[in-house]
N, C-alpha and C positions, 0 to 999 in steps of 0.2 A: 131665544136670542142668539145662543150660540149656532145652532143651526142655521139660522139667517147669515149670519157671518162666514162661515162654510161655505157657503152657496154662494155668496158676491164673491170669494176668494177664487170659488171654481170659475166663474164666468170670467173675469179676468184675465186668469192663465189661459182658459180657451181664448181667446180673444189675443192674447199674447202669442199663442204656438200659429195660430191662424197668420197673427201676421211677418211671424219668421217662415212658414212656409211659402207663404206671398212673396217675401222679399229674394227668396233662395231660388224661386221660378225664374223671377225679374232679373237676378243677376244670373241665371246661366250654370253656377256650381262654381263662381269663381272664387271662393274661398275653401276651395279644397287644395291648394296652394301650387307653385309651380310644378309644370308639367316637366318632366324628365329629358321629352325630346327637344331639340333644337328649335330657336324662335325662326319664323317665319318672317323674312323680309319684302317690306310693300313693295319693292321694286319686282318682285317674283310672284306675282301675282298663280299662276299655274299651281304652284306651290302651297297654296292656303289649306286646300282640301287635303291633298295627300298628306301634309306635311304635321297636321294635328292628331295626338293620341288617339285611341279608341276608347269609348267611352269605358272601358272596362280598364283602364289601364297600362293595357300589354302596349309591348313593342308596334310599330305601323308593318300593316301587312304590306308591302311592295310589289306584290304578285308577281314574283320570279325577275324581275328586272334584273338587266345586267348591269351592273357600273363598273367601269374602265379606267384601267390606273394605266398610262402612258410612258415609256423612255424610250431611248435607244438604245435599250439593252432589255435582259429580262428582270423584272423586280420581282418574280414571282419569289420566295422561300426557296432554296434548294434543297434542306430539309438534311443539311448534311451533320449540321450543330443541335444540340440540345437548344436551342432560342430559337433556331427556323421550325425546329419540330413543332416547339412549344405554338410559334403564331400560327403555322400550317391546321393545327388545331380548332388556332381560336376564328379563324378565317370560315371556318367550314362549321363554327359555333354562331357566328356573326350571321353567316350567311342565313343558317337556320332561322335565327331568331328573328331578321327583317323580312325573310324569302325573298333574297335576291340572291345576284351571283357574281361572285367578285372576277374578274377578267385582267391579267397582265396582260398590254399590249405593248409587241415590241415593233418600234420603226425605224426603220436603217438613219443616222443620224443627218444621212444628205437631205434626204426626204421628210425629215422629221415637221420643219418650221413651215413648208410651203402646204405641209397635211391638214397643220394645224391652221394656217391664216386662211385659206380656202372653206375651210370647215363651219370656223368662228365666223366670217363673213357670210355665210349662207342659215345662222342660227343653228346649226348641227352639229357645235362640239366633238371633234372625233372619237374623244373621253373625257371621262368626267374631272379627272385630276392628272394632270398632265406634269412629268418632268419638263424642266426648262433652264436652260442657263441665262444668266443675270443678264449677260449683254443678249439676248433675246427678248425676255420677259420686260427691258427698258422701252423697247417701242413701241409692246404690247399692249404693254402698259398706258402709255400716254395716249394710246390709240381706244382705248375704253376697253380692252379684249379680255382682261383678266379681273376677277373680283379683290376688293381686298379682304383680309381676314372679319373684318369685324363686320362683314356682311356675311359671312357664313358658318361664326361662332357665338356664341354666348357665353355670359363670364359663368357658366357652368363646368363649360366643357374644357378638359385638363391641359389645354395649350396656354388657357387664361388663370391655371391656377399654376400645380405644379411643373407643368411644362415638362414632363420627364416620359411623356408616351408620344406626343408630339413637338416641338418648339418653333417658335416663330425665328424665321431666320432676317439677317439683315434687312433693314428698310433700303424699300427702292425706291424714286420719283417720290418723297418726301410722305409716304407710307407702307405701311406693311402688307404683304401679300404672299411673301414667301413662308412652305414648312416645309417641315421632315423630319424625321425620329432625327433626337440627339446622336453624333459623332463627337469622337477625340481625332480628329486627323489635321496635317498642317503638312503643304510643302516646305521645303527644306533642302539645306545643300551638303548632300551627302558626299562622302568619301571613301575610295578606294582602302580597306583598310588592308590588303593584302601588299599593294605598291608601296602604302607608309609603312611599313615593317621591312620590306627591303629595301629602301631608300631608308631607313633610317630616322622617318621623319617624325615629328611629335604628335602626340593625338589629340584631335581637334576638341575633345571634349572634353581636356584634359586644361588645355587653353582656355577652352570658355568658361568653366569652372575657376580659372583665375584672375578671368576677368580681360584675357590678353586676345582675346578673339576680336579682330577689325580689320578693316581696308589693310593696311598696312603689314600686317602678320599672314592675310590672307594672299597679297600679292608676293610678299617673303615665300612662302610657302608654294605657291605655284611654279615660279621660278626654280626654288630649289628639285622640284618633279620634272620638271621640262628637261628631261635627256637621252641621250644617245644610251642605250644601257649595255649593247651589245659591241660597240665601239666599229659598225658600219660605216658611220662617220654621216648615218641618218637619226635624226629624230624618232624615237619609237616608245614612250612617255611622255605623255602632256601633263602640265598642272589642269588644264581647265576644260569643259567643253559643254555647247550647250547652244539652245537656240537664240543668238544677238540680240532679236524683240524681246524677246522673255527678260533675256540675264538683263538688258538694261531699266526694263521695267522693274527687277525684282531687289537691284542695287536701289534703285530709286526712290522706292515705298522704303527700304531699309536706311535711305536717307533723309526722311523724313519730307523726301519729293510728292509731286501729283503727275500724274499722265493726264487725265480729265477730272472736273471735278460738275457732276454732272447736277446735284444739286443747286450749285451756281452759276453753271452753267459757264464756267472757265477752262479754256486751254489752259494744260499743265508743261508745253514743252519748253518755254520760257523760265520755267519756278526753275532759281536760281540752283536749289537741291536736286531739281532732276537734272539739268547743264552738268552740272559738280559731278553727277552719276556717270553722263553718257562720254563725261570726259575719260573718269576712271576706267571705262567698259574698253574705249577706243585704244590706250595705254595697253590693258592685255592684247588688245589683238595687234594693234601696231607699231609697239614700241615694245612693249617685252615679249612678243611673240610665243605667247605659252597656254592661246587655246589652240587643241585640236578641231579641224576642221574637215569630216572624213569627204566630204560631196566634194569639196570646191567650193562649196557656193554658204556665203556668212549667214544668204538669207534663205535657208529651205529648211523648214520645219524639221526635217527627218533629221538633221542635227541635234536636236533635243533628246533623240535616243544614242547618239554616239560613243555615251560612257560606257552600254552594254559590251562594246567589244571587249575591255579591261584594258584599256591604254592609256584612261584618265584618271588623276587623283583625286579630281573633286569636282562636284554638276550637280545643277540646281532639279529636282527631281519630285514630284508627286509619287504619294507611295503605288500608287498605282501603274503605276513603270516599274517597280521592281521584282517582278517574279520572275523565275525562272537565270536569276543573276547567277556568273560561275564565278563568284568572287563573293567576300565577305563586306560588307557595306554599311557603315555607321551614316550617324547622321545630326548636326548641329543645326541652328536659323544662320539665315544668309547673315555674313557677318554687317554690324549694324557701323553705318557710314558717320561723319563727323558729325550731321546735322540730322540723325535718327535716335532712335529711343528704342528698347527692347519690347517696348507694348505692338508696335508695327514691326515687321520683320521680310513681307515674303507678300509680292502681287496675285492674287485671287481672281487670274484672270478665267479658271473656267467653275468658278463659284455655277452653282444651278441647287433649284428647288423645287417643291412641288408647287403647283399655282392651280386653281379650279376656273376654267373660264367663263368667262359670259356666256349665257344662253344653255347651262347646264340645269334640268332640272331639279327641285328641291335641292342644294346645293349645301343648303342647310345638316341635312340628312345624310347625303352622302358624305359630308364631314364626319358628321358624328361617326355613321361606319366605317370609316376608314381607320379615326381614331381608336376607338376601339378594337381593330385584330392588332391595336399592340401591347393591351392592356392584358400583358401577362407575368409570368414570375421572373423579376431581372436576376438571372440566370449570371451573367456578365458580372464583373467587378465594376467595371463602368461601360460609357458606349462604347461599342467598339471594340472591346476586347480580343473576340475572336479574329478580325481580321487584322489587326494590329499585327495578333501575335503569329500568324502566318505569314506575314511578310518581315518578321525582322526576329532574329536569331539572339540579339541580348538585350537585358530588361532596359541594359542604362540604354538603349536605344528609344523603347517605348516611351522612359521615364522624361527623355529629354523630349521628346513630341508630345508627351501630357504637361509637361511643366513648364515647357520654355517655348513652345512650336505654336501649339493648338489657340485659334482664337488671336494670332497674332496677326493673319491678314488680310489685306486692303483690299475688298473686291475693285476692282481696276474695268473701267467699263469703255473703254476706245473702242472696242469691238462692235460698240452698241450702236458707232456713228457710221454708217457706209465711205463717208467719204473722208475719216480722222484721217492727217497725214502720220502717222505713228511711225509708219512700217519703212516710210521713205525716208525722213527724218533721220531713223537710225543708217537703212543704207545709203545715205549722202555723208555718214558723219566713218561708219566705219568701214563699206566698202569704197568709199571715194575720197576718204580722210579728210572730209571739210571738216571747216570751225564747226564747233557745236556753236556756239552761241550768233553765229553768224547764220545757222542752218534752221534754230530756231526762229529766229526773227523771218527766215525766208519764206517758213510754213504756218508761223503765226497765225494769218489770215485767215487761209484755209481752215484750221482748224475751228476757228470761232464760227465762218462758215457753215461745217457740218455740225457743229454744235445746234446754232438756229435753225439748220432746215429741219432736224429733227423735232424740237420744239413746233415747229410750225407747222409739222403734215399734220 
């Protein structure tokens, strides 16, 4: 009897394993649970095949493929830091483990956007992840050319969790698509601290720290720099100097103005805060006459670098213009106008990101490996450390661009419309001293204009 019972309990379990085997054929091994590599999107058809593990596990063999990291500069590592070393490492770790080969490619910046639209339009990506600035990437965008993020990650991968080896940068055209390794950097309107020490003047961080930094304190303070020092009975200290477009863009976000507001597709030269702004801008040049202007001319870029001689006491500056300075150089947010707030401070007019375009193979993958060569030991106190601390000589400088600067501004996208009147606007208002608010309503049009043709191509 017990024997019998033995024997029905054996056939059973046979019968039982028989059909767990059965069912484990039928489904394929899919509960061996998620796969490690990046999902595979039905729009990337090409991508199905290479883009799945091996059945053993490992990494996807790539067979030497090269992927291509794009700017107009070099992104390679210079390997001069203990963190370049550290990625240089994992670069040539990464590389091993996919076999492929990672390729900085650099493009002169003239050349950069016509490399890349001729490329994308023929299906042949010139690389796989492409630097790009924002008013680029807006028409790119709207023109199908660039993937967004969530076609080429999954909530695996560390941009969608802790975002600390990758980070998703600002939405464009009402989604995401921009990255880049975390930064601490902000423009900012630095100052001559050598000219305020002999002039006598107060220090600007000293002021903001009390709360007394504004339009008002800021125009006080220019004025008091604008002089004759040598008593030629010329000019030879300025309070101000800087490029017109910018400074009045940069007053104007600090005013809680718009230049374009692309998401709704509104001209911002009307918004009564940017009026309020280009009126203050026009004030320094043509009533208290206390910007320096080396060219002649209000509206030529090369303005923008004119603090470098050491003749200004104060200009609105990206740190990236300051090496090589023979002067000692602080630095506060542009001071915040009657109808701004400290959260906005400073126009982000050359914001840029990484974007991966259309027509890039497995797009999926080459994410994932790029993410990972940054996946090493943060080395850094925070992002950025290193180059922070190369360009600026005291902490409370750092301290005021981590604390008060960073993440405060407005990517500003006029650049993005070929035909925005921005640039005329300002010189009808401060080389020709029309009404602002007269000169707005004159270019109104226009600008809604190039608003919809853009929407439209």
């Amino acid at each position: 009897m017990k024997a019998s019972k033995v024997s029905a309990k054996m056939k059973v379990l046979t019968l039982l394993v028989g059909l767990m085997l059965l069912l484990s054929a039928c489904s394929g091994g899919a509960n061996n649970g998620p796969s490690s590599e990046p999902s595979v999107s039905a729009d990337t058809p090409s991508a199905a095949s290479s883009a799945e593990p091996s059945p053993s596990g490992q990494p996807v063999d790539l067979g030497g493929r090269v992927i291509k990291i794009a700017a107009w500069w070099d992104l390679k590592p210079a390997g001069e830091t203990a963190s370049d070393k550290a990625r240089l490492d994992k670069i040539a770790e990464v590389e091993k483990k996919y076999n492929v080969k990672l390729e900085f490619v650099n493009v002169p910046f003239e050349e950069y956007m016509n490399k890349f639209t001729t490329t994308v339009l023929a299906g042949e990506p010139f690389a796989d992840i492409v630097q790009m600035e924002y008013k680029s990437a807006l028409p790119a965008i709207l023109k199908g050319q660039l993937l967004p993020i969530g076609e080429f990650t999954t909530p695996d991968n560390n941009i969608n969790k802790e975002g600390n080896l990758l980070t998703k940068y600002p939405a464009i055209a009402g989604g995401e698509y921009g990255f880049d390794n975390p930064v601490t950097l902000g423009l900012g309107l630095h100052y001559n601290r050598d000219i305020f020490k002999k002039l006598g003047l107060p220090d600007l961080q000293e002021l903001y720290s009390k709360g007394e930094w504004n339009w008002d304190k800021f125009l006080e303070i220019a004025k008091q720099a604008t002089k004759d020092t040598d008593n030629d009975g010329k000019i030879d200290v300025y309070g101000v100097s800087g490029w017109a477009p910018d400074i009045v863009r940069h007053f104007a976000i600090a005013n809680g103005g718009i230049i374009v507001d692309e998401t709704n597709g509104k001209e911002g030269l009307t918004d009564p805060k940017t009026i309020e702004a280009a009126e203050f801008i026009n004030r320094l040049y043509n009533v208290e006459k206390v910007v320096r202007v080396k060219s002649g001319d209000i509206m030529n870029w090369e303005e923008s670098n004119t603090f470098k001689d050491g003749d200004v006491a104060m200009f609105p500056a990206a740190e990236w213009q300051l090496p090589d300075l023979t002067f000692d150089a602080g630095v506060v947010p542009i001071p915040i106008g009657p109808g701004g707030s400290e959260d906005k401070t400073y126009a982000y007019t050359a914001a840029s990101a990484k974007f991966i375009p259309k027509g890039v193979k497995d797009p999926q993958l080459v994410y994932q490996i790029y993410e990972e060569t940054f996946d090493i030991p943060q080395i850094e106190e925070y992002p950025g450390q290193d180059y922070l601390e190369s360009l600026y000589g005291h902490e409370e400088d750092i301290q005021m661009i981590r604390e008060h600067i960073a993440g405060t501004g407005v990517i500003v996208l006029d650049g993005a419309y070929p035909d925005y009147p921005f640039n005329s606007y300002v010189e009808d208002i401060i080389v020709k001293n029309g009404s602002v608010t007269a000169t707005a309503e004159k270019y109104k049009q226009q600008a809604e204009a190039a608003i919809a043709k853009l929407a439209a191509e």
